[in-house]
C-alpha positions as CSV (number, residue, x, y, z in Angstrom):
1,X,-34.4,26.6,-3.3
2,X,-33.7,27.4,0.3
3,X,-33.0,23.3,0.9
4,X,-30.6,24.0,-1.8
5,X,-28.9,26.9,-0.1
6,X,-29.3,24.8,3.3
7,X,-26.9,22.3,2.0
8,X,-24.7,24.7,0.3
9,X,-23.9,26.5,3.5
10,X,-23.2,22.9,5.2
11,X,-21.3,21.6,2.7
12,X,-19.2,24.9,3.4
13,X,-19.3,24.6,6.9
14,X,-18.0,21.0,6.8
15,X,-15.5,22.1,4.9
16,X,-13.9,24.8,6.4
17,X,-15.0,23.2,9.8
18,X,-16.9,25.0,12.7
19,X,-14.4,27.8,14.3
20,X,-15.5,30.7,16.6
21,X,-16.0,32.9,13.5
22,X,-16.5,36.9,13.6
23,X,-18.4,39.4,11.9
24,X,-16.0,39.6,8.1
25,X,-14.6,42.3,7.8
26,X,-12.8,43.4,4.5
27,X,-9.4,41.9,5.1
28,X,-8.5,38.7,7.3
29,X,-6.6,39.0,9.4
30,X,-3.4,36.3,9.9
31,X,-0.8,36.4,13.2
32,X,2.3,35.2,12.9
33,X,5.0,34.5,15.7
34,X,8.5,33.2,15.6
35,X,8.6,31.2,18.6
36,X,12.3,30.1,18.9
37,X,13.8,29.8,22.4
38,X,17.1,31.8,21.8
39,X,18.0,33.4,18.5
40,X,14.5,34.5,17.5
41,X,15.7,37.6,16.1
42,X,17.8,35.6,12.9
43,X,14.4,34.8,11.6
44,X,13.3,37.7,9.3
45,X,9.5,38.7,9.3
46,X,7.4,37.3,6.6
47,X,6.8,39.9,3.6
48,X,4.6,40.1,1.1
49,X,5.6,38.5,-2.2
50,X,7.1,41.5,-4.2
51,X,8.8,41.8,-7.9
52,X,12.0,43.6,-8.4
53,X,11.3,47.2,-10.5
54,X,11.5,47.2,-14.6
55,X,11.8,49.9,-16.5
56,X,9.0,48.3,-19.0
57,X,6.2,50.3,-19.2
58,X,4.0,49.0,-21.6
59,X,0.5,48.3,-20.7
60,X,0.4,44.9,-22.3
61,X,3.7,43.7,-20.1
62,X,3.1,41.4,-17.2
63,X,3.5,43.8,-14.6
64,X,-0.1,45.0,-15.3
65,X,-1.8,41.7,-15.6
66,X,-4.5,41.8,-12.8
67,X,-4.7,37.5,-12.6
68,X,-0.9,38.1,-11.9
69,X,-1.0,41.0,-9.8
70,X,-4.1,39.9,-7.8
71,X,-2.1,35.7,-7.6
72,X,1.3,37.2,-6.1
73,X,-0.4,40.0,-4.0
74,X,-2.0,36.7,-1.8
75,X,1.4,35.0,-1.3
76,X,3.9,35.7,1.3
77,X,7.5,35.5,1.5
78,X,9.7,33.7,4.4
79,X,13.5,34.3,3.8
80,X,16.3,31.8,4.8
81,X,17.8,32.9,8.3
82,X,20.8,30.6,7.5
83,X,24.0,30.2,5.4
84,X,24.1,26.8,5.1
85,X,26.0,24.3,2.3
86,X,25.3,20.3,3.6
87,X,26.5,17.0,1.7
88,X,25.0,13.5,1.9
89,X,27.5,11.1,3.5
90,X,27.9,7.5,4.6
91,X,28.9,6.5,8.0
92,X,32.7,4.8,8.0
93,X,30.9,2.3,10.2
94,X,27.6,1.3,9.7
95,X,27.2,2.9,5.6
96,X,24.2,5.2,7.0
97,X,23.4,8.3,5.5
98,X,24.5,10.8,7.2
99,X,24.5,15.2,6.8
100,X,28.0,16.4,6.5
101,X,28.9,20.4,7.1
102,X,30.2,21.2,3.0
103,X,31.7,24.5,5.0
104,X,33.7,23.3,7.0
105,X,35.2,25.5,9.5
106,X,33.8,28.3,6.8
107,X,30.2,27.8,8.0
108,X,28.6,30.3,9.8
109,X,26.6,28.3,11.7
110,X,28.3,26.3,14.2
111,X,28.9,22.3,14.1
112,X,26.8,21.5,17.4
113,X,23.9,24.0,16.4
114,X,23.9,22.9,12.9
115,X,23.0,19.5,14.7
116,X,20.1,20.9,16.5
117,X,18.4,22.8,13.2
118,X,19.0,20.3,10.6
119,X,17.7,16.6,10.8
120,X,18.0,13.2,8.6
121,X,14.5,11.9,8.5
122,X,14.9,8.1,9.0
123,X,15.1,5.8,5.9
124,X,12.1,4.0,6.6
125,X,9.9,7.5,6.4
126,X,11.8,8.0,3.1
127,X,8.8,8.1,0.2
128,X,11.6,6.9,-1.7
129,X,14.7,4.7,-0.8
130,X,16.4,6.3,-2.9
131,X,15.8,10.1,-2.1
132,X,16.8,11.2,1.5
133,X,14.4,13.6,3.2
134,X,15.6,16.4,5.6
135,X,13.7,18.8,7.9
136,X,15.0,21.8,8.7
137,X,13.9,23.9,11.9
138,X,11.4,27.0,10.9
139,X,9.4,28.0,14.4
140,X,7.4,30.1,12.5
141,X,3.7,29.5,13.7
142,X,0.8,31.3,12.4
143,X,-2.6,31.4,13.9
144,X,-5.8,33.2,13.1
145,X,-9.7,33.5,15.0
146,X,-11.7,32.8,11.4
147,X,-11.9,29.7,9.2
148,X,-8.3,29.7,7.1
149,X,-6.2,27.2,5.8
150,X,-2.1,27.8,5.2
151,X,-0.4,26.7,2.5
152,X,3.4,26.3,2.5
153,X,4.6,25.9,-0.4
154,X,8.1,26.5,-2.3
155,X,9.8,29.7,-3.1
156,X,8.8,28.7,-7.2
157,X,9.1,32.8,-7.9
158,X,12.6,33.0,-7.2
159,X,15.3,31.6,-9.9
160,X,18.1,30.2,-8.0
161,X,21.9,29.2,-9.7
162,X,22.0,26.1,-8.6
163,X,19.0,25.1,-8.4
164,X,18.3,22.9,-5.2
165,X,19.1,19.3,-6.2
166,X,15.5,18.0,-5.1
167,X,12.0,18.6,-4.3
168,X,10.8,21.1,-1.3
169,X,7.9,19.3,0.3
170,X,5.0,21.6,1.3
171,X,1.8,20.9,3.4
172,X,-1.8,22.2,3.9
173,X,-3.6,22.4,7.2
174,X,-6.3,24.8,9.0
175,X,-4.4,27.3,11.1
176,X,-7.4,28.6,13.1
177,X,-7.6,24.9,14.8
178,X,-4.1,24.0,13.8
179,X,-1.5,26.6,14.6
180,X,1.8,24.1,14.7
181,X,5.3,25.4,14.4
182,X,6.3,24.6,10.4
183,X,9.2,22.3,9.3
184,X,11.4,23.2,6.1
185,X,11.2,19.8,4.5
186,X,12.8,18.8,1.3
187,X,13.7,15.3,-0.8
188,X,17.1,14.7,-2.1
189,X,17.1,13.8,-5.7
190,X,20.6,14.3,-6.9
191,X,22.3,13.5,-4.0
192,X,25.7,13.9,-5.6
193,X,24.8,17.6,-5.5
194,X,25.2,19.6,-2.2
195,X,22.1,21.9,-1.1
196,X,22.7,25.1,-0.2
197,X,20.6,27.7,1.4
198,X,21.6,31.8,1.5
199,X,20.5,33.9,4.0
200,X,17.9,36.0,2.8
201,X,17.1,34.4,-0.2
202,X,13.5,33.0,-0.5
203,X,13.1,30.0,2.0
204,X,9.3,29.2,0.9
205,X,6.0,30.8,0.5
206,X,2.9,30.6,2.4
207,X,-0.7,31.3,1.1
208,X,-3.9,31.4,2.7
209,X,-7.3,30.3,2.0
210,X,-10.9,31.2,3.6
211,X,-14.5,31.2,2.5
212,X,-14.7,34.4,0.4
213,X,-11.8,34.2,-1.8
214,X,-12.5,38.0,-2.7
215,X,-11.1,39.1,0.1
216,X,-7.2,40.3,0.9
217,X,-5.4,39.0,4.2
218,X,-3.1,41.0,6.2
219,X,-0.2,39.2,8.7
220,X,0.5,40.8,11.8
221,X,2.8,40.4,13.9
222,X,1.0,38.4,16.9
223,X,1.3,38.0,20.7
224,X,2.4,34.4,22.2
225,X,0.0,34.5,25.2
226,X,-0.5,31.8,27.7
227,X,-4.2,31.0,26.4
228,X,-2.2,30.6,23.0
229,X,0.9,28.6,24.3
230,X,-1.5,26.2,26.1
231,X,-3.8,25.5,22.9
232,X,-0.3,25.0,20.7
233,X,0.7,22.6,23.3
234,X,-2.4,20.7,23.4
235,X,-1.6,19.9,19.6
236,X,2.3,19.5,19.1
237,X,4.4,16.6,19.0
238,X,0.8,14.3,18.2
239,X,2.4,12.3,15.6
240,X,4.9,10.8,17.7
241,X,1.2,9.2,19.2
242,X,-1.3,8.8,16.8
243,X,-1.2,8.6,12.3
244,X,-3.8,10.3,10.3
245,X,-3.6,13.9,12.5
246,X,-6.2,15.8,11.0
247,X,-8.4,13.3,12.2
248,X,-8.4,15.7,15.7
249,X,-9.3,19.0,13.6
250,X,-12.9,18.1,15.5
251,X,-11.8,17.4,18.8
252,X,-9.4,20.3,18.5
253,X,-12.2,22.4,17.2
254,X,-14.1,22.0,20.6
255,X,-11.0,22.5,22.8
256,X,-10.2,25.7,21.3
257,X,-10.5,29.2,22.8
258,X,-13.1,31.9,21.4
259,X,-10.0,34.1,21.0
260,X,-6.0,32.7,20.3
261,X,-5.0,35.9,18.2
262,X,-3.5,39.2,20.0
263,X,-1.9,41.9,17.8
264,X,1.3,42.3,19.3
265,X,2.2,45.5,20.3
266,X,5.3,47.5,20.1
């Protein structure tokens, strides 16, 4: 019984990896920064996922259904800091693809920034020839001292009219070795249709996972200190290098600090 137990606990440990992990308490505990340059304050903190108030009250309605209840009370909310309405267009020269500005001189965001947030990935990286993918600047980063992984995933809560003519693309990594700054990626499926983004609407949602899945997490707002900023630097921009990243989860394991997440106070 206790080998059994032995290779429960690694079979655990492999997969959650080996992190500088301290004593559980009730809730984990999740930092998040916005780590823009200039213009930080246009991105809105994340929130909890919450439902609009009914006036149903009967105990059989959804609002009381604990799978429910306890499903959204684990997901988290990013809203969109931008007004933004972009059409797929061809190049007069070459036939490329390229992002045109549906606004206009409308837009609220201006012609040479929108340049800087919003980027063609190149046809090649396509998973479909067919279906243009875009990225979208989001330098949210989120970082935590235990074993968690982060999902972001799309906004699928929120009804939208019109719908966005494609597919949000989400991801999965370990933020305790891992905290990168995230990317709003999404494939174009009906590219006759323009994709438009409000400001404040749901942008996508993040969830979190960890070894007891009993317990709640909490997001703070967290410090950007230098031990932080070097780690994140020691892990961005390593695709541009190397395929197959979460092949350095080990290496990054053994690089990392004991501590990367400060409360930040105001």
């Amino acid at each position: 019984m206790s080998n059994f137990f032995g290779r429960l606990g690694g079979a655990v440990s492999g997969l959650f990896g080996r992190c500088p992990v301290r004593p559980a308490s009730r809730i984990a505990e999740v930092g998040w920064i916005v780590d823009a340059d200039k213009g930080g304050v246009i991105y809105p903190a994340p929130k909890r996922l919450s439902r609009p108030e009914s006036d149903v009250r009967h105990v059989k309605s959804l609002r009381y259904c604990p799978a429910m209840l306890d499903y959204e009370a684990r997901i988290f909310e990013v809203s969109s800091p931008y007004d933004l309405r972009i059409r797929l267009g061809k190049d007069e020269k070459t036939g490329a693809p390229v992002l045109v500005n549906a606004l206009g001189d409308r837009s609220p965001v201006r012609a040479n920034y929108l340049s800087k947030i919003v980027h063609l990935v190149p046809q090649r990286e396509w998973r479909d020839p067919a279906k243009p993918v875009i990225q979208i600047s989001a330098p949210y980063l989120f970082v935590t001292d235990e074993p968690i992984w982060m999902n972001q995933m799309p906004p699928f809560a929120h009804y939208r009219s019109p719908q966005w003519p494609g597919l949000f693309i989400g991801g999965r990594f370990p933020i305790d070795v891992w905290p990168r700054h995230l990317m709003w990626a999404f494939e174009w499926h009906d590219t006759s249709q323009d994709l438009e983004l409000k400001r404040g609407e749901p942008w996508f949602y993040c969830r979190f996972e960890h070894m007891d899945p009993s317990r709640p997490v909490k997001l703070v707002e967290a410090e950007m200190t230098p031990v932080l900023r070097d780690y994140v630097n020691t892990c961005a921009t390593v695709t541009n290098y190397v395929n197959r990243t979460f092949s350095l989860f080990d290496t990054a394991r053994e690089r990392r600090p004991e501590k990367l997440l400060t409360p930040k106070v105001r």
